[in-house]
Residue, then its C-alpha position, 0 to 999 in steps of 0.5 A: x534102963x528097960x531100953x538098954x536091957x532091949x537093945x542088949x537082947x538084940x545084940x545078942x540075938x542078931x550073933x548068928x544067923x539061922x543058916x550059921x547055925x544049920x546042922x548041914x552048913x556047920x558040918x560042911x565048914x568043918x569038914x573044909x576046915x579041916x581038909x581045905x575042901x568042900x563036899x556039900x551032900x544033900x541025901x546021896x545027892x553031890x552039891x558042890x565039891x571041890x579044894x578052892x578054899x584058901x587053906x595052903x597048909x590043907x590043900x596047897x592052895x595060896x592065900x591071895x594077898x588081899x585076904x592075906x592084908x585083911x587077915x582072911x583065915x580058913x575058917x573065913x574061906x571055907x564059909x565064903x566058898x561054901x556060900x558062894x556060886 
């Protein structure tokens, strides 16, 4: 019992991790959730920006066929792009 109570905690502690839920990553998804592009600032200081996000009905970008047959979203796109390069 007391191992299964154990393995429970983990299971549960392991959902996100710390950068998931970071202020400033959370806030750039939805910010690309809802327009299809990427505007990560830090300060006055511009990242990375740009529409490369599949979200065809933000920014007119196509969604490639594999992330179509995998039933890629936005939302999966969005994160992707942010962590990528």
């Amino acid at each position: 019992m007391v191992c299964a109570i154990g393995v429970l905690g983990a299971i549960d502690a392991v959902k996100a991790s710390t950068g998931d839920r970071d202020f400033a990553f959370r806030q750039c998804t939805s910010f690309c959730e809802l327009t299809g592009c990427i505007q990560l600032q830090v300060g006055k200081q511009l990242i990375k920006s740009g529409c490369d996000a599949a979200c065809p009905g933000l920014n007119g970008k196509p969604v490639p066929l594999p992330l179509v047959l995998t039933q890629w979203t936005c939302h999966d796109d969005c994160r992707y792009v942010l962590l990528s390069n």
